[in-house]
DRENKOL-646804 format. One record per atom (N, C-alpha, C, O): x, y, z. Coordinates in steps of 0.1 Angstrom, whole numbers, plus 5000, padded with zeros to 4 digits. Example, Ala and Ser with C-alpha at 12.3 -4.5 7.8 and 13.67 -1.06 7.14 Angstrom:
513249435078
512349555078
513249675078
514249675085
512849785071
513749895071
512950005079
513450115080
//
This chain:
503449814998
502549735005
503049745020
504249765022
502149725030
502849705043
503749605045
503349495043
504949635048
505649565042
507349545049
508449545046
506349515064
507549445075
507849275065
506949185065
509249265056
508949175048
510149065054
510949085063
509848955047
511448865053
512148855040
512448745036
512448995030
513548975024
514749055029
514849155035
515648955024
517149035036
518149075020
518149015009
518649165025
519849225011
520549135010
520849065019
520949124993
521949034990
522949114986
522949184976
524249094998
525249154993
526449074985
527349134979
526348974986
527248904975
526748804966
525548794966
527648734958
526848634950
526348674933
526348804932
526048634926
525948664915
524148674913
523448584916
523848804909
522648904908
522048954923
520948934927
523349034932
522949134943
522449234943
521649274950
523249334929
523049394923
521449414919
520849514923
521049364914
519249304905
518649274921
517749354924
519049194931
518249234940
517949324952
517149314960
519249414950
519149554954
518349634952
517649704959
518349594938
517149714930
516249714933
515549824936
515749574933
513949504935
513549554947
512449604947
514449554959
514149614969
514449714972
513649764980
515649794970
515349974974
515150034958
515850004948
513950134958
513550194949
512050254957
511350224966
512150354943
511250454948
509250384947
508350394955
509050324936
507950224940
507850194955
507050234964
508850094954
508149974965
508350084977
507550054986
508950174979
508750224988
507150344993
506550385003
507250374976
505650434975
504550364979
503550404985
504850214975
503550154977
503450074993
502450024998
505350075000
504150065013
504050105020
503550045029
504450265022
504050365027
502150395027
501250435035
502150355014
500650355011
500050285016
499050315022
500450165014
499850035026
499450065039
498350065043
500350095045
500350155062
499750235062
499050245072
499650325054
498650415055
497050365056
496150375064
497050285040
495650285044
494750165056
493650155061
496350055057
495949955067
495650085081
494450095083
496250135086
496150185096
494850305094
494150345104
494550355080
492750425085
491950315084
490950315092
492050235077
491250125083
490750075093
489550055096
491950045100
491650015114
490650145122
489650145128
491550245119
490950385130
489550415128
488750435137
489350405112
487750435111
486950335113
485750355116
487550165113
486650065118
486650115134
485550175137
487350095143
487250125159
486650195164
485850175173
487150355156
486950465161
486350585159
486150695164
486150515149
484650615139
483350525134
482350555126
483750385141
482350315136
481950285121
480750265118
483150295112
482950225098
483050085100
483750025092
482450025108
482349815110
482449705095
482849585094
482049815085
481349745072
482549815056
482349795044
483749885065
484449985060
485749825055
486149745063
486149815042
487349685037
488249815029
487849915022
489249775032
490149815024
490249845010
490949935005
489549745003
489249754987
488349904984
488749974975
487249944991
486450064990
487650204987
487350314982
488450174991
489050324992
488750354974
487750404970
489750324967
489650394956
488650424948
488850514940
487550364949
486050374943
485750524950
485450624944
485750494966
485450644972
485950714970
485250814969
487050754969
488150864963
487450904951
486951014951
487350804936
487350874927
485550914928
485150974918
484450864938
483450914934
482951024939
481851074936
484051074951
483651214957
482551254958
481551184958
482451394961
480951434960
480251464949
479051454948
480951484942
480251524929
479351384920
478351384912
480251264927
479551114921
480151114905
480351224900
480450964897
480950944888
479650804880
478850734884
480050824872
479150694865
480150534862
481350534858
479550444863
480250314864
481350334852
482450354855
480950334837
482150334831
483450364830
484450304826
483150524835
484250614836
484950584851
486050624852
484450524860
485150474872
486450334866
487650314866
485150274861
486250144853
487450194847
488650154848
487050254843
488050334826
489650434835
490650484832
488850444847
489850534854
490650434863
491850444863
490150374869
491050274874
491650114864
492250014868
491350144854
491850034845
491749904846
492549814845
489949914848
489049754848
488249754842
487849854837
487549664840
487049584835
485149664837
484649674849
484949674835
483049764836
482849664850
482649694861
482949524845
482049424851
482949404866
482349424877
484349364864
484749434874
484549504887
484549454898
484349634884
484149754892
482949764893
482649874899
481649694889
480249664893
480249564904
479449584914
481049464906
481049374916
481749464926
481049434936
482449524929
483349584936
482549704944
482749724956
481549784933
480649884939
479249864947
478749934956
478649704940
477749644949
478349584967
477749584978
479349564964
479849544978
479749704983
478949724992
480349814979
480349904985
478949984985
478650094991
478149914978
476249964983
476249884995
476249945005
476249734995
475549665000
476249715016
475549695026
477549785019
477849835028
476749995036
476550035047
476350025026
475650165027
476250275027
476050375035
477350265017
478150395021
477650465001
477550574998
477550364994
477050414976
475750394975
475050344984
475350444965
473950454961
473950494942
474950534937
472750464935
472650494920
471650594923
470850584932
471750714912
471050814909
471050844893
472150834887
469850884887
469850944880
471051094877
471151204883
471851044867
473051144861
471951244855
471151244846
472451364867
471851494863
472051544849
471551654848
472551504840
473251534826
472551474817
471951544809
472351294818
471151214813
470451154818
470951044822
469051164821
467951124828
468050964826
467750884834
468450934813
468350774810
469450684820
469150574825
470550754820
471650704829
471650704841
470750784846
472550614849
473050614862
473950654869
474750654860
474450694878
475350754883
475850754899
475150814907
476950674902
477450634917
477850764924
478650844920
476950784938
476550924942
477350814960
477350694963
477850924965
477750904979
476450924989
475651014989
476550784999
474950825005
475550865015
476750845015
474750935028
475251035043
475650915046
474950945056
475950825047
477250715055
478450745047
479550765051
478150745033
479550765024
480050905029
480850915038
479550995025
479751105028
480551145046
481651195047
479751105056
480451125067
481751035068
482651065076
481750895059
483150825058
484250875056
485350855062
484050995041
484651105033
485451165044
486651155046
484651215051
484451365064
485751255074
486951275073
485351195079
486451105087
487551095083
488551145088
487350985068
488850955063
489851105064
491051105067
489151205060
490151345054
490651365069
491851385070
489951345081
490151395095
491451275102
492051305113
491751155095
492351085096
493651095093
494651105099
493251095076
494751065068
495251205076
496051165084
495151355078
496051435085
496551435100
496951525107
496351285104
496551215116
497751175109
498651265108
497951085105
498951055096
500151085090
501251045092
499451175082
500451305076
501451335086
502751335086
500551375096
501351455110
502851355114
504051395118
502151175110
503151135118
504151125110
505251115115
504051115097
504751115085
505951245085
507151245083
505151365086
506551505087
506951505101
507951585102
506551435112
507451385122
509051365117
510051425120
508951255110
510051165106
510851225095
512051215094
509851295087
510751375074
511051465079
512251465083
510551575082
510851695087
509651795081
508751725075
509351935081
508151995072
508552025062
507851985052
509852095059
510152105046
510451995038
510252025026
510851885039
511051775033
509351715026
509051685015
508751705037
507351655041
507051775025
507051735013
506951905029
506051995022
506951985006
506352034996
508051935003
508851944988
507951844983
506951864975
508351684989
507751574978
506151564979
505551514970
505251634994
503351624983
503551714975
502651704966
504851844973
504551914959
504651854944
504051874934
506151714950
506351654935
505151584934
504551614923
504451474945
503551384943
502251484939
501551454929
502151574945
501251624931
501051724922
500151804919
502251694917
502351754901
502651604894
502651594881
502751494902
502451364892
500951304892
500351244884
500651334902
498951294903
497851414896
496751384893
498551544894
497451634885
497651574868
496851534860
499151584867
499651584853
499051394846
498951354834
498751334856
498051184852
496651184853
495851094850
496551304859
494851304857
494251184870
493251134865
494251144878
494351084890
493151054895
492850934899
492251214895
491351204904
491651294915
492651334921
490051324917
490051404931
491151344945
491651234944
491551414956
491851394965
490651374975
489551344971
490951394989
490051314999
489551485000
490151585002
488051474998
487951635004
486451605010
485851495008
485751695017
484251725024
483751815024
484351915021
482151815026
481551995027
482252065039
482652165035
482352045048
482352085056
483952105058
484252195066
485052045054
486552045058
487252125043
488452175043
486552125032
486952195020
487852095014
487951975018
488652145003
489752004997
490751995004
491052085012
491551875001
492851835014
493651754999
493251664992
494651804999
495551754990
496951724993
498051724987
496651695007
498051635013
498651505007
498151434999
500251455014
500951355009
499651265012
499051255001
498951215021
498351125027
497451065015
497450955009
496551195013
495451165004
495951154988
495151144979
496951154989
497651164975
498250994972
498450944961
498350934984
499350854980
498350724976
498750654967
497050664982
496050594975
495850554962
495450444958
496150664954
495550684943
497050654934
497150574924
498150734941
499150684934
499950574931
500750534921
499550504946
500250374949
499250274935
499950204927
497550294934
497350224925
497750244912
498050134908
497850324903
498650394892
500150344893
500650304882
500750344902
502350254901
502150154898
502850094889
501350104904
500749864907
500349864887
500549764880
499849984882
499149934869
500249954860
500749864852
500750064863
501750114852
502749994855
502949944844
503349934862
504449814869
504449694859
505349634853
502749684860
502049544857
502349614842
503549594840
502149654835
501749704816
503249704816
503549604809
504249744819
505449754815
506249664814
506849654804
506249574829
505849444827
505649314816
506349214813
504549374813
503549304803
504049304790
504149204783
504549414788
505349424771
506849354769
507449334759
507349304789
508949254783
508549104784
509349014785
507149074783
506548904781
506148834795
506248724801
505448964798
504748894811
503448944815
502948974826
502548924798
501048944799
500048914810
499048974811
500448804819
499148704828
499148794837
497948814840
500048894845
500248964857
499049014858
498349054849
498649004872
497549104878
497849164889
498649104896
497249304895
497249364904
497449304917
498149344926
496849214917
496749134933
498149014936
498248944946
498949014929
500048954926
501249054932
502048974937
501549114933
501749204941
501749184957
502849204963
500949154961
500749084974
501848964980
502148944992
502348884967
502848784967
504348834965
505148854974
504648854949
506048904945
506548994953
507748974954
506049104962
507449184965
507449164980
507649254988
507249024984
507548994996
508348874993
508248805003
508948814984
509848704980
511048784974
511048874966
512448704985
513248764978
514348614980
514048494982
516148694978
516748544973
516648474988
517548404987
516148455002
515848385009
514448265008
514448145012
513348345000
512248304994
511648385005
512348465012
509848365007
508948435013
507848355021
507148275015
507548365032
506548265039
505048315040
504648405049
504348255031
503248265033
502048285042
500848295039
502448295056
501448355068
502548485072
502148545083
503448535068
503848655072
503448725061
503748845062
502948705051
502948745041
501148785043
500648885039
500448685050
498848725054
499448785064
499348905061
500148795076
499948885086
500349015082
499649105086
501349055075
501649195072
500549235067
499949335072
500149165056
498949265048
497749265057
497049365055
497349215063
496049185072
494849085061
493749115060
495448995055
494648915049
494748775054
495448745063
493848695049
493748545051
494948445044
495048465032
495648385047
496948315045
495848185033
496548105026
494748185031
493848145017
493948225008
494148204996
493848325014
494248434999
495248404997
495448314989
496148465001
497648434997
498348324992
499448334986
497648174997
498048094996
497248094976
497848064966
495948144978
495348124964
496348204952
496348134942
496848304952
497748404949
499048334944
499548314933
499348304954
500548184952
500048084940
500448084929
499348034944
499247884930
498547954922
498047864915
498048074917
498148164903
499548124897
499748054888
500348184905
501848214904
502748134903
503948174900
502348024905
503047914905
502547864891
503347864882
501747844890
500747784876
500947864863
500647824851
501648024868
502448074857
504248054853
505048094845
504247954863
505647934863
506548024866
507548034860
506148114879
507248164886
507148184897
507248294902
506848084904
506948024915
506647884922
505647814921
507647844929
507547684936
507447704952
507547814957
507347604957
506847574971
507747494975
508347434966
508247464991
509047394997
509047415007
508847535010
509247335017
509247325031
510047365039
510947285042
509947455042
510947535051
511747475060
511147405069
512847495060
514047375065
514347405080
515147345087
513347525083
513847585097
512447555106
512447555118
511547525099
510047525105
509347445099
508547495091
509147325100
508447235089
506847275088
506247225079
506447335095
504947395100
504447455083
503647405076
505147545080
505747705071
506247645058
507247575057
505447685048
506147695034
506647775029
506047885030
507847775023
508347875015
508047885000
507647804991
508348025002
507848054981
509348054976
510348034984
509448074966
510248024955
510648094945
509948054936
511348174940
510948204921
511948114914
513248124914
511348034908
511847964898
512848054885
512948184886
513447994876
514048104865
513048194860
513248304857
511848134860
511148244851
510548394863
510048504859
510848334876
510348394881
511848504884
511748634882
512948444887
513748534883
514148674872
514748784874
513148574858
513448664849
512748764850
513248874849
511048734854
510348834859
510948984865
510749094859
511748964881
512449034882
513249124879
513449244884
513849054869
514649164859
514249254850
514649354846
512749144846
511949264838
511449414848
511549534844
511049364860
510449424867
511449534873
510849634878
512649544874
513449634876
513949694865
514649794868
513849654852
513849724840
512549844839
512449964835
511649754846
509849824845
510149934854
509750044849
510749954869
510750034880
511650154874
511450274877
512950084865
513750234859
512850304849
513150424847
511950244842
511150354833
510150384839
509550464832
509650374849
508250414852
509350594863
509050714863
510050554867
510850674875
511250754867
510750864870
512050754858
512250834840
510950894835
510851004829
509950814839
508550894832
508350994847
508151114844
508250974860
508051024869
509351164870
509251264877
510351124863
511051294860
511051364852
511751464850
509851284844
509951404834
508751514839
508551624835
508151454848
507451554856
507451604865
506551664871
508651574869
508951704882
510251724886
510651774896
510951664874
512351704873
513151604882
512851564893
514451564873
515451504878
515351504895
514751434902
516351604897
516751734913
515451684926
515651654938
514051674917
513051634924
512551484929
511851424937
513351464919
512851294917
513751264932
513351224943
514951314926
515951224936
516051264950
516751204958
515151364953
514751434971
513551324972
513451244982
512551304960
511451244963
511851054971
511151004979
512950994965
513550914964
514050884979
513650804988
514950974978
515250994988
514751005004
515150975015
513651075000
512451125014
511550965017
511450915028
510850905003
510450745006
511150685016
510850635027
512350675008
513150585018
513150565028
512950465034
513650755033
513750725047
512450705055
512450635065
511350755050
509650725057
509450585058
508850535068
510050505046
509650375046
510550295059
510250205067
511750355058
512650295074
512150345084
512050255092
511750445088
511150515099
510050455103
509950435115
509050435095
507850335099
507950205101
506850135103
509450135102
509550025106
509349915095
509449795098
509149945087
508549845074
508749745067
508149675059
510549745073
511149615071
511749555085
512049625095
511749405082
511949345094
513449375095
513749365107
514049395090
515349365091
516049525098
517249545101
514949645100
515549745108
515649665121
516649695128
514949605126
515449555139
516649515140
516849495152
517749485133
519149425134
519849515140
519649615133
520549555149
521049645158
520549765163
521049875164
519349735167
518949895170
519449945178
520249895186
518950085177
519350225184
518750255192
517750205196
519350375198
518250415205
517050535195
515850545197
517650605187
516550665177
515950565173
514850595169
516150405171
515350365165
513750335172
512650355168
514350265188
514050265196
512750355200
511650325204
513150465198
511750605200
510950605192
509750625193
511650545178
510550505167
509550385169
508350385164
509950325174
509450195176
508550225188
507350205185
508650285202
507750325208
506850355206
505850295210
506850515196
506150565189
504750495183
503550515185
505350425175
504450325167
503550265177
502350275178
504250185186
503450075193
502750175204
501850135211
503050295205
501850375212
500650375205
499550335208
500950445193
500150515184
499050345179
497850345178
499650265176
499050105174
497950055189
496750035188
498850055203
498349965215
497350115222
496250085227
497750225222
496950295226
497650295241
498350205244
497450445252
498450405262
498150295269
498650195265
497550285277
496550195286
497650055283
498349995290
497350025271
497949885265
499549925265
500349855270
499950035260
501750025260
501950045269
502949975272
501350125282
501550075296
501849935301
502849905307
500749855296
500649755304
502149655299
502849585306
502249675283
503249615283
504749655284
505649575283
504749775287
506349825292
505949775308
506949805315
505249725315
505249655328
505749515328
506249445337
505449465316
505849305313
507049285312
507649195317
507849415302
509049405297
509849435309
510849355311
509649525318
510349545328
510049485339
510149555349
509449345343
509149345356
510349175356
509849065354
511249175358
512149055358
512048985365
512948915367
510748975374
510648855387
509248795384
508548745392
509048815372
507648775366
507948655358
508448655347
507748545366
507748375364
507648355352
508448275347
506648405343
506348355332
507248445321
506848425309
508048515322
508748555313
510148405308
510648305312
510148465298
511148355290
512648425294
513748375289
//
């Protein structure tokens, strides 16, 4: 998840160990690389390509309906919901104008979710995008690093059967890290949740996620928790009292900010954790058996550092560098655009400017 978070390491104390885990590992680092990823084409194709009507939930429906178009069931069945579900989910992405229903060339009686020329030029952008991305991604890895793990990530997205990548008529297929990692990051969140589910933690849903892996042994504040992700602190807040109401999680008033609540995990929510880092060592064991040990642990390894390089936890700011420093630039160019990082490298340096603190 995007996922500048306010959990800080626990290096002593009894279970630092268990929250080591929870937080460095090859997941959470998959999934908020994935985050940033898709929060930030979001943004680009809303601004800058004129998607106005373009939400973040559309991606994986458009992914798996490509050009060729898929029918409601088998979309359900592939993303691991509910029919009724992924009907509510697809009328939003008509009522945008980017889907449409057609007669399934196969059975005249049937239906079939086709892209209409808004979907389609969406297609055409996103692929023109995520290698925007990419770019800044083997920045930071390096190319050969960059070019080893989209080879592991996809020999785990062919061998799961996945789904198309981001591709267009006109640009051909693109099966880079970028367009690869959408599809994966949701396949981690399911497989997480089911594994999960078998060590006695049936209620979990997808959108919970949002909540859990931004709570750690500090606890988690609920409007950092909407501003990272770019949601409404109602949602989150709604998210929260699911989660609470399953008994693994409490609320309390933040002893530093009385404004700000904090989250909580109660024991159960504790135990959760332990399942869930039980859940993260098998789901990585299944991800070497396809692409090998030797692979896993470059793959591991390369997250990590992408996931620090993008800034993604708050806590890289604690002594910075000056490498970090260029990183951080970087970003807030690539974020403010120059014009705007201009104007505020003038703020930062102008020391006779009254209103500075």
């Amino acid at each position: 998840m995007t996922l500048a978070t306010t959990v800080h390491t626990a290096t002593t104390g009894p279970g630092a160990d268990l929250w080591n885990a929870y937080r460095d590992n090859l997941p959470r680092h998959l999934l908020g690389v994935s985050r940033y990823l898709q929060t930030g084409m979001m943004h680009k194709l809303q601004t800058d390509c004129d998607h106005r009507s373009l939400r973040l939930g559309f991606a994986p429906y458009m992914i798996l309906i490509g050009n060729g178009g898929q029918r409601l069931s088998d979309l359900a069945e592939t993303l691991g919901i509910s029919r009724q579900a992924c009907n509510q989910a697809i009328k939003q992405i008509e009522a945008a104008g980017y889907v449409c229903r057609r007669s399934d060339p196969a059975d005249g009686r049937a239906k079939q979710l086709a892209l209409t020329a808004a979907g389609q030029r969406l297609r055409r952008d996103g692929a023109r995008v995520v290698r925007e991305f990419d770019s800044q991604f083997t920045a930071i890895l390096g190319e050969p690093t960059a070019a080893a793990i989209t080879r592991s990530l996809g020999k785990v997205y062919r061998q799961l059967d996945l789904g198309p990548a981001v591709d267009g008529p006109d640009i051909g297929a693109y099966d880079g890290f970028g367009a690869l990692l959408p599809r994966l990051s949701d396949y981690t969140l399911q497989r997480l949740m089911a594994l999960s589910g078998k060590r006695g933690h049936p209620g979990l849903k997808l959108s919970f996620g949002q909540v859990l892996t931004l709570i750690g042994p500090d606890g988690g504040r609920i409007q950092q928790m909407a501003a990272i992700q770019d949601v409404s602190k109602q949602a989150i807040s709604a998210i929260a009292s699911e989660l609470e109401a399953l008994g693994y999680l409490r609320r309390e008033v933040d002893s530093e900010d009385a404004r700000q609540i904090l989250l909580h995990f109660t024991p159960r929510g504790e135990a959760l954790i332990a399942d869930s880092v039980a859940s993260i060592a098998e789901l990585e064991d299944e991800f070497a058996a396809i692409t090998g040990q030797r692979a896993l642990t470059q793959l591991k390894q390369a997250m990590s550092t992408l996931y620090q390089g993008l800034l993604l936890e708050q806590d890289v700011f604690e002594g910075v560098g000056s490498s970090d420093l260029n990183q951080l630039a970087a970003q807030l160019r690539e974020r403010l655009g120059s014009s705007a990082s201009r104007a505020l490298g003038d703020i930062l340096l102008n020391t006779d400017n009254p209103n500075r603190d």
